[in-house]
N, C-alpha and C positions, 0 to 999 in steps of 0.2 A: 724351521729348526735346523741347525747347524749340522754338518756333518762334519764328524772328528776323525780323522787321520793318528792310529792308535803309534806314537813317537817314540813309546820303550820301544828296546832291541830285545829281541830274543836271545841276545849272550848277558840280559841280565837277569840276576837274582836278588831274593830279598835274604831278610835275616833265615831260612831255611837253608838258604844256599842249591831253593831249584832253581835252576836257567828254564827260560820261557815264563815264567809263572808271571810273576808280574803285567809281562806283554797279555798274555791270557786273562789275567785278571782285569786289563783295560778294555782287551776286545769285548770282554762277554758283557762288562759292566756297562760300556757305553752304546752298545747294541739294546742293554736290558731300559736305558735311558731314550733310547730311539733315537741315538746323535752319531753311531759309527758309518761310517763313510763308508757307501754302498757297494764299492771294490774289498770290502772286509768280510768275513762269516766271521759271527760271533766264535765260537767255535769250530774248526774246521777239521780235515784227516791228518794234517800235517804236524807241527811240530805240535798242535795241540793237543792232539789225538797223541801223540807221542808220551806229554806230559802226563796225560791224564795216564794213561794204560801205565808207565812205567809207576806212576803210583799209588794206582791200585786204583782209580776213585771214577765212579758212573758218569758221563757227559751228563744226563738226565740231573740225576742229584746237584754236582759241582752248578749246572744253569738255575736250577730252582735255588741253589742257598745264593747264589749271583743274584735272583732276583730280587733277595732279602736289602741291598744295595751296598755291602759291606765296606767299611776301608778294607784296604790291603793288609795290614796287621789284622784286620778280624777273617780273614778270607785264609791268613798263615793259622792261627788257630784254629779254624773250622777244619783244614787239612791235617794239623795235628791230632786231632781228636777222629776224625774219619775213621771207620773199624777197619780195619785190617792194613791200613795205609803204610807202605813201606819208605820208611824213613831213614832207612840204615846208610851208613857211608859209603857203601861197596854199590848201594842200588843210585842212590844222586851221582855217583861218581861213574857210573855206567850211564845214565840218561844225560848228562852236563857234555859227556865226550859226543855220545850221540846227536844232541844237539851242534856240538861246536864243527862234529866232522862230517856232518850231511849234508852233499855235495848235491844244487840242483842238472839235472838230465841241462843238454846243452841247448835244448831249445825254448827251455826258461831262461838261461841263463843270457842266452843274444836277445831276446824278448826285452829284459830287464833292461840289457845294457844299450839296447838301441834308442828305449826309450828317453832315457836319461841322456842319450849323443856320446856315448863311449865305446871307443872303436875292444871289439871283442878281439884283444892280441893276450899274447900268453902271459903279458905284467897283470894280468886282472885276477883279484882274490877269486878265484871260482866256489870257496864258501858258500854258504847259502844264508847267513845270517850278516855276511856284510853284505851279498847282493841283496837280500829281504829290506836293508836300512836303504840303501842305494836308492828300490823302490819305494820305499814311505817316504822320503825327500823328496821324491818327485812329482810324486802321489799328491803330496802336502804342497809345491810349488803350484803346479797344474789348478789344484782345484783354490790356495788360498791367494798367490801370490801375480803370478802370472798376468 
């Protein structure tokens, strides 16, 4: 069986307008499938863990309705309807910057860019959502292409 290299970014969103969501909704779905590429957690502490906590929603619960195998539009509605799920414009618009402005520690960051053969000088996005795509390109190279 195939292992899949999860290609959404984390700066994207669906019609909700959360960032990450989509990317999470690939990880957990194609882990739930047994096809994520074994450099991935279905879920993990980071940005997922970010998405989930900023709204409102159980890692536990969010993986069992994943296991249901939903599309991504049935996955934005199950969120919708979640109890207590904070959906308001002031909280996405706090979790979207959080996502955009989480800078990784600098020894992921040389980790990342060595792998890929990118000299770590100060022109480099220190982001953590362009270095994250940096690595799934490489990630996806290494294991489909190379």
């Amino acid at each position: 069986m195939s292992q899949i290299v999860p290609l959404i970014s984390s700066g994207v969103a669906g019609p909700l307008g959360v960032l990450h969501l989509p990317r999470l909704w690939l990880k957990a779905s194609l882990a739930a499938a047994g096809k994520l590429h074994s450099d991935y957690p279905a879920c993990g502490k980071g940005y997922d863990g970010m998405t989930l906590g900023a709204l409102g929603i159980k890692e536990d619960e969010f993986l069992a309705f994943i296991a249901t195998k939903p599309t991504y539009v049935q996955l934005e509605a199950w969120v919708k309807a979640y109890p207590g799920v904070n959906l308001t414009k002031a909280n996405l618009y706090k979790h979207n910057q959080a996502i955009l402005g989480y800078i990784h520690g600098d020894d992921v960051r040389k980790t990342i860019l060595e792998a890929a053969g990118v000299s770590d000088e100060t022109g480099v996005n220190p982001g953590a959502v362009d270095l994250n795509n940096l690595d799934d390109w490489q990630t996806l190279w290494a294991a489909e292409i190379k």
